[in-house]
C-alpha positions as CSV (number, residue, x, y, z in Angstrom):
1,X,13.3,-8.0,19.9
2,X,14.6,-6.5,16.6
3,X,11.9,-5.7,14.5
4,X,12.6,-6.1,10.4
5,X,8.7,-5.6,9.2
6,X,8.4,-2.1,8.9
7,X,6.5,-3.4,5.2
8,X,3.5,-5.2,7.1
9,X,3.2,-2.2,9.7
10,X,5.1,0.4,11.9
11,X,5.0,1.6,15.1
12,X,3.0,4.6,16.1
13,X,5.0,7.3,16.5
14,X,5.5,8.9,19.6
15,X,3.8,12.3,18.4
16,X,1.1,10.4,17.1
17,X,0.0,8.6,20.0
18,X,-0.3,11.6,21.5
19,X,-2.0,13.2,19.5
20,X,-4.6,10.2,19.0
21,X,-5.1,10.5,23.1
22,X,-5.4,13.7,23.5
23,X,-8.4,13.6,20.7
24,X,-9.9,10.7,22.6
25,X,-10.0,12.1,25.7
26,X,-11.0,15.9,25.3
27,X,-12.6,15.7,21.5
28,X,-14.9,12.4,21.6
29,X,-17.9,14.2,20.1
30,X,-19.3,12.2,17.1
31,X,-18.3,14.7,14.0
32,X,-21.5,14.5,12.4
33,X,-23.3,15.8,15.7
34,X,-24.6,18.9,15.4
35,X,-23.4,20.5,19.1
36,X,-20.4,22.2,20.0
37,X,-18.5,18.9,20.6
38,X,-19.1,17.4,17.6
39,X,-18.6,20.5,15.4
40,X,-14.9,20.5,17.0
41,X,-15.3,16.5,16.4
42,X,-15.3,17.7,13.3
43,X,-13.1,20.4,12.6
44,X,-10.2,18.5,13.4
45,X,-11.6,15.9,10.9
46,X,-11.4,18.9,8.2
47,X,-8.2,20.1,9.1
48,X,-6.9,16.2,8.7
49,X,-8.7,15.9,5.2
50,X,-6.4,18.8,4.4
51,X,-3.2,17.3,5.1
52,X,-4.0,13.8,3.4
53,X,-4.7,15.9,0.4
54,X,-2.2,18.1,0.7
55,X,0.4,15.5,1.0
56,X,-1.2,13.7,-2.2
57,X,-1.8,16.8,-4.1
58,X,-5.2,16.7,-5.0
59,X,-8.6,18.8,-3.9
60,X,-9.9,17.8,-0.6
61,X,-12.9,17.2,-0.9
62,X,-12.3,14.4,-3.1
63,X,-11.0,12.5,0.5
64,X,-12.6,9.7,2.1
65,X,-11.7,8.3,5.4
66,X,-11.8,4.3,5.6
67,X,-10.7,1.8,7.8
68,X,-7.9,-0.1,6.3
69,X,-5.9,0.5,3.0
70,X,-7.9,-2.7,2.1
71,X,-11.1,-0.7,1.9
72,X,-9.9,1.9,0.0
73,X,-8.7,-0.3,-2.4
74,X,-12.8,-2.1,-2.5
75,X,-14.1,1.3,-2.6
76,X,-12.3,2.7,-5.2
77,X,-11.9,0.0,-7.9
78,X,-15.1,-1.2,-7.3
79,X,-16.3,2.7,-7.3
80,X,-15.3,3.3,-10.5
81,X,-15.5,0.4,-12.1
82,X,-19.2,0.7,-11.9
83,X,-19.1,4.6,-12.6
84,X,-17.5,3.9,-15.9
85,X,-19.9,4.0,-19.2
86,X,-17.5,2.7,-21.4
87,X,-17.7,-1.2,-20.3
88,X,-16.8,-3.9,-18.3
89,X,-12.9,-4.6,-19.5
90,X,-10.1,-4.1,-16.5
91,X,-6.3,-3.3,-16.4
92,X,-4.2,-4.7,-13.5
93,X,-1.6,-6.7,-13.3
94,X,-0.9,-10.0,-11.5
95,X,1.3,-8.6,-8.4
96,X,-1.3,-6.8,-6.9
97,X,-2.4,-6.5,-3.1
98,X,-4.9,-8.9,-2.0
99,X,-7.2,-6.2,-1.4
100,X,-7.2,-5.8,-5.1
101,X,-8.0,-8.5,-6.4
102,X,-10.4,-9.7,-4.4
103,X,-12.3,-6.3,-5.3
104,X,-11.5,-7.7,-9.2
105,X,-12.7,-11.1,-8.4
106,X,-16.4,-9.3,-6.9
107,X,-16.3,-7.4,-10.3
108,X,-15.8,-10.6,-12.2
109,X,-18.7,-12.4,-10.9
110,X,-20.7,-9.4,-12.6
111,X,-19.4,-9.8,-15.2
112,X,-16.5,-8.1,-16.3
113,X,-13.4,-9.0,-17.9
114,X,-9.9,-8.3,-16.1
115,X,-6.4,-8.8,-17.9
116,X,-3.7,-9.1,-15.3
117,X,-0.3,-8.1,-16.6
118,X,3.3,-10.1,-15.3
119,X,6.2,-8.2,-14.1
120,X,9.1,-8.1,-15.8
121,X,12.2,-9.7,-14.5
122,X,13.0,-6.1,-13.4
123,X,10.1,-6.2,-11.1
124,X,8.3,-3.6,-13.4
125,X,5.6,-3.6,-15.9
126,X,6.2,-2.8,-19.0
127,X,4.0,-0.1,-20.1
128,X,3.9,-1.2,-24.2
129,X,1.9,-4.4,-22.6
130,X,-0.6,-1.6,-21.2
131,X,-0.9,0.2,-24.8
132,X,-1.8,-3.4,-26.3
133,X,-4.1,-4.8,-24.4
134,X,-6.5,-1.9,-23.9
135,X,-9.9,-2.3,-25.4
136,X,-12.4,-0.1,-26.8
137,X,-14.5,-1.2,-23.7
138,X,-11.5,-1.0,-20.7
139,X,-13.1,1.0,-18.3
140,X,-10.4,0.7,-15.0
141,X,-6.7,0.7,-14.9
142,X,-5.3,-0.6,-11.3
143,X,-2.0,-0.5,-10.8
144,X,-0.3,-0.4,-7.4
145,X,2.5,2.5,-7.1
146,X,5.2,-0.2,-4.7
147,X,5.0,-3.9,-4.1
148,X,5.1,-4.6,-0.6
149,X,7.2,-7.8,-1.4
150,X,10.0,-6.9,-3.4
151,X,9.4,-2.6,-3.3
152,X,9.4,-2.5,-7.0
153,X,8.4,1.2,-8.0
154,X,6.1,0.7,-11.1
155,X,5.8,3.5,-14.2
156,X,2.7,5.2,-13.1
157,X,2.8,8.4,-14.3
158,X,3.7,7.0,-17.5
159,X,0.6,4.5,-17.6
160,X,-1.3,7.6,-16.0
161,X,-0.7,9.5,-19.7
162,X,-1.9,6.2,-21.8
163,X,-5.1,5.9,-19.7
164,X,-5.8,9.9,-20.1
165,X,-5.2,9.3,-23.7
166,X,-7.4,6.6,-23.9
167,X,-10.4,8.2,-21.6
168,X,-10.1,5.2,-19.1
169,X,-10.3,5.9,-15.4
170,X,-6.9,5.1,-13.4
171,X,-6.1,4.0,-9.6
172,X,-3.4,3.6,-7.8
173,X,-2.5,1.4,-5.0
174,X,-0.4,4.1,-3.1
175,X,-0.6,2.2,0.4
176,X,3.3,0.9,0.6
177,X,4.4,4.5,-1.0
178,X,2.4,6.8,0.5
179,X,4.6,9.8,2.2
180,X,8.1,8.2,1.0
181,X,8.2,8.5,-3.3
182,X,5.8,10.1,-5.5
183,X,4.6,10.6,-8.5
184,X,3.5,14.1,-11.0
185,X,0.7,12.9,-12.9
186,X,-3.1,13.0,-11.7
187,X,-4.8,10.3,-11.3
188,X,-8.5,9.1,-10.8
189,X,-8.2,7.3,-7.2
190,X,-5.2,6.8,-4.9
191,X,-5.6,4.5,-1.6
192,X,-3.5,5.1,1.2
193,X,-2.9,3.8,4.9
194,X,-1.9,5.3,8.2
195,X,0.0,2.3,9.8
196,X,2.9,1.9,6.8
197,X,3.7,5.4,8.3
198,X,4.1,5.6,12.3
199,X,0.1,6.4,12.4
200,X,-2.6,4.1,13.6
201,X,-3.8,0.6,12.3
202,X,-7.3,1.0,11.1
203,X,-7.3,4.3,9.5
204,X,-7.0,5.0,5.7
205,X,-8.0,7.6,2.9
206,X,-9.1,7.2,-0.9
207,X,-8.6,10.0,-3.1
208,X,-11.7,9.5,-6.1
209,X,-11.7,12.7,-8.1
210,X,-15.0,14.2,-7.2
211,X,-16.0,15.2,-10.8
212,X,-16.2,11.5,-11.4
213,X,-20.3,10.6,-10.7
214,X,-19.8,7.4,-8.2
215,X,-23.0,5.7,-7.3
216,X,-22.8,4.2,-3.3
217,X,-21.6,0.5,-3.0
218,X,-24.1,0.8,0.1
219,X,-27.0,3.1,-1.0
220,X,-28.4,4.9,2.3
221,X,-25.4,5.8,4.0
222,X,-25.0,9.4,5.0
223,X,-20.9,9.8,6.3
224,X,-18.4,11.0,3.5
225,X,-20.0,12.3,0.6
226,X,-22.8,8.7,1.4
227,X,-19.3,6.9,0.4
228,X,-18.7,4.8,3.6
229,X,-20.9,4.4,6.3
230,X,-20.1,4.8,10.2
231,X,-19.2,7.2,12.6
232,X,-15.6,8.9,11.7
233,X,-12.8,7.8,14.3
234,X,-11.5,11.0,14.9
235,X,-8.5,10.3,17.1
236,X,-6.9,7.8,14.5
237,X,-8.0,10.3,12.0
238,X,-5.5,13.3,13.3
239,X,-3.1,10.8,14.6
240,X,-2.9,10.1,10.9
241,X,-2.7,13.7,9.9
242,X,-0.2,13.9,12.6
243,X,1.8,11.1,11.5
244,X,2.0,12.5,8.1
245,X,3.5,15.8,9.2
246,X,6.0,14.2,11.1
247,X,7.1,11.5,8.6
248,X,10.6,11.5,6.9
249,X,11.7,9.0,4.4
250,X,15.5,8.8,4.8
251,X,16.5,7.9,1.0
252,X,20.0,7.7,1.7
253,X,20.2,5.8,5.0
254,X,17.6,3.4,3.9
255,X,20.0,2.8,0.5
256,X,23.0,2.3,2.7
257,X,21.4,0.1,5.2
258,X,20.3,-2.4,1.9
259,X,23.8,-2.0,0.5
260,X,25.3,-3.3,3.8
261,X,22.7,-6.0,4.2
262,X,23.2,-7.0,0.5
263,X,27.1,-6.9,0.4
264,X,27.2,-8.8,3.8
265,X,24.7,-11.7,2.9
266,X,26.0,-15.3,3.2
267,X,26.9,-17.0,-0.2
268,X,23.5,-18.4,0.3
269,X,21.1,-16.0,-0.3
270,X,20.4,-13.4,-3.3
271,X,18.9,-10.1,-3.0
272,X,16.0,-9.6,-5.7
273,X,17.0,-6.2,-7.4
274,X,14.3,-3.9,-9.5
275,X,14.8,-1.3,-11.8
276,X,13.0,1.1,-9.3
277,X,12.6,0.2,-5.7
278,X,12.2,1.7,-2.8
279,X,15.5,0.6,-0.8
280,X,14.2,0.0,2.4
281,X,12.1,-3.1,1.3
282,X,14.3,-6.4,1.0
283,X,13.0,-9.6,-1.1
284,X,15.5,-12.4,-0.6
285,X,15.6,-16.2,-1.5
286,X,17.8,-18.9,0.2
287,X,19.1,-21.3,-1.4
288,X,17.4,-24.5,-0.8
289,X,15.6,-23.1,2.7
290,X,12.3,-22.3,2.7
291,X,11.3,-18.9,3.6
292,X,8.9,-19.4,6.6
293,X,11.9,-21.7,7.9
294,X,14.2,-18.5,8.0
295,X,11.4,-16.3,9.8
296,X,10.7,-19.4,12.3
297,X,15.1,-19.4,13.0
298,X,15.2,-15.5,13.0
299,X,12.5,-15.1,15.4
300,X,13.9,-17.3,17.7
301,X,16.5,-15.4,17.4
302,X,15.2,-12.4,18.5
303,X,13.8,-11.2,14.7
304,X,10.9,-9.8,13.3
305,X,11.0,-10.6,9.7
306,X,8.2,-12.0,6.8
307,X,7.8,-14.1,4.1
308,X,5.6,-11.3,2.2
309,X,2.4,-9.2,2.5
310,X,0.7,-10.4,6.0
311,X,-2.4,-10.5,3.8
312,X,-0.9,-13.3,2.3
313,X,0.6,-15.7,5.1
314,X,-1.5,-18.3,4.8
315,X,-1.4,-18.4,0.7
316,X,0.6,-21.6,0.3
317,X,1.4,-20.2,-3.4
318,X,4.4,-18.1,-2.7
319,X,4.4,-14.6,-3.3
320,X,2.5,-13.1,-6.1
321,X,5.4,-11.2,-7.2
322,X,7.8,-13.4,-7.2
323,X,5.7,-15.4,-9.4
324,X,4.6,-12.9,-11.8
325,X,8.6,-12.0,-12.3
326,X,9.0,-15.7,-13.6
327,X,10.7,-17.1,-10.4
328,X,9.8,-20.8,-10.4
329,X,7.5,-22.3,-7.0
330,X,10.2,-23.6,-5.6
331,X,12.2,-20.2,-5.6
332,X,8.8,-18.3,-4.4
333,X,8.6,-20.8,-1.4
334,X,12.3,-19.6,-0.5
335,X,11.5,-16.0,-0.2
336,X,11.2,-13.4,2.9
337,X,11.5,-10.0,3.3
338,X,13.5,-7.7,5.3
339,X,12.1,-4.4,5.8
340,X,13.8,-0.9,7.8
341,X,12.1,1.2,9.2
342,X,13.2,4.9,10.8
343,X,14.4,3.0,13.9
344,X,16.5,0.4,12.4
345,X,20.3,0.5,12.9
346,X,23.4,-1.1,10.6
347,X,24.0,-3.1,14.7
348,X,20.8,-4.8,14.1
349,X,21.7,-5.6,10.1
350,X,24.6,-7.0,12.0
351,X,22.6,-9.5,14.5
352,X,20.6,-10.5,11.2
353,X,23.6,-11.2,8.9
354,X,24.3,-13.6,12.2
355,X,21.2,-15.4,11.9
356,X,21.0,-16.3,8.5
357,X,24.4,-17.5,8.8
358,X,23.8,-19.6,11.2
359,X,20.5,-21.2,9.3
């Protein structure tokens, strides 16, 4: 099987499956236990807190271990959304993860108002938009860092300077870029996932800058800072850590590998380009096929590709980005996405190339 979905999820990497049962086996202590196991439970939950916020560049104790990039996202908007004094207007824009905007849709049901940007045809927002539609009551600005459809890199630090200027709190949707392109500006909130870099499924982090006063979504809980409730999985926790350490984002091999794809595609199909992307994320539309025909021929073949966020699969809307660039229905119904990961091979782009010719 050649796997083309590295967007959706990864495989654990061999060093952090070892670390993850090595952890399990001889460090199963609960971390909040006050004996000798859990206090090394928990020491190796520490030292993991330290790389996550080492690798994001912020304080550490402003870390919070979740379960999914999904919950980070809930936490965080919803976090500081209702931490803000300034009122009940939101930022975001109309590409966002699911994740996201169901935490906008909970926040609209109490009342606040969100404004949900397009993309440009470049795959970007454009940051005037941002400047125009702030309000003297905008309390939130969520905005993801990559789309996970078309790897569009958006002008964060840029839109991190208008909402420092304006006093409004910012977040960022860090999940797809997250170890592989950053950004220099500091932020409010930052969500990130293990599993979209060779760590474990089920294990995630929020940055929320601890000088920001955020009330409990679940009042009574006692694990990080009485942020999320539940005992801490420690293993997936320094597999993460782990995973981080050992993670290498090949710029160049990942821009050849799309060039070879893109120069080699059938008359057929057309590459979606961006002004900024990260290279190893492929949106493509076929003419006149949809695009969960071409995953149903290419894994019969063999291949592991998508038709978008695996959040989304059974949205019968297309994808979100697509949309929000100005693509018609029909053209967002005739997308899927090719994604490398650190194992693929320019063979495999080869047996792929094959496929969709034969389609």
């Amino acid at each position: 099987m050649i796997y083309m979905d590295y967007a959706a999820t990864s495989p654990m990497s061999a060093t952090a499956l070892k670390a993850y049962c090595e952890v399990a086996e001889r460090y199963y202590g609960n971390s909040a236990s006050l004996h000798d196991l859990g206090g090394q439970a928990n020491y190796f939950v520490e030292q993991a807190r330290g790389v996550v916020a080492n690798a994001l560049k912020v304080k550490s104790d402003g870390i919070i271990f979740t379960g999914s990039g999904t919950e980070g996202n809930l936490l965080a908007i919803l976090s500081l959304a209702l931490a803000s004094k300034k009122g009940k207007h939101i930022i975001s824009s109309q590409a966002e993860h699911t994740s996201v905007h169901a935490a906008l849709n909970t926040l609209e049901k109490m009342g606040f108002v969100v404004t949900k940007l397009p993309l440009q045809q470049n795959g970007c927002i454009q940051v005037e938009q941002i400047r125009e539609v702030i309000r003297d009551d905008t309390a939130l600005i969520t905005i993801q860092h990559v789309n996970s459809e078309i790897g569009a890199i958006q002008p964060v630090d840029e839109i991190a300077t208008i909402a420092k200027e304006a006093d409004i709190f910012f977040h960022v949707d860090c999940v797809q870029s997250f170890c592989k392109v950053t950004f220099e500006q500091q932020v409010d909130a930052i969500t990130v996932s293990a599993h979209k870099i060779a760590g474990p499924k089920g294990c995630g982090a929020v940055f929320i800058n601890p000088k920001i006063r955020v009330a409990p979504l679940t009042p009574g809980v006692t694990h990080e800072h009485g942020l999320r409730g539940g005992t801490l999985d420690t293993p997936a926790i320094v597999a993460f850590a782990t995973a981080i350490e050992d993670f290498h984002y090949k710029l160049q091999n990942y821009e050849a590998l799309r060039s070879y794809l893109q120069e080699n595609l059938p008359k057929t199909c057309r590459m979606i380009e961006c002004g900024k992307q990260l290279p190893n994320i492929c949106g493509i539309l076929m003419e006149n096929v949809e695009g969960q025909y071409v995953l149903l021929r290419l894994n019969e073949a063999g291949i592991c590709i998508s038709t978008g966020s695996a959040c989304d699969i059974h949205s019968e809307s297309g994808t979100k980005a697509i949309l929000s660039m100005g693509y018609t229905m029909g053209e967002a119904r005739q997308f899927f996405r090719i994604s490398f990961g650190q194992k693929t091979t320019f063979k495999e782009i080869d047996q792929i190339l094959v496929a969709l010719t034969n389609i």
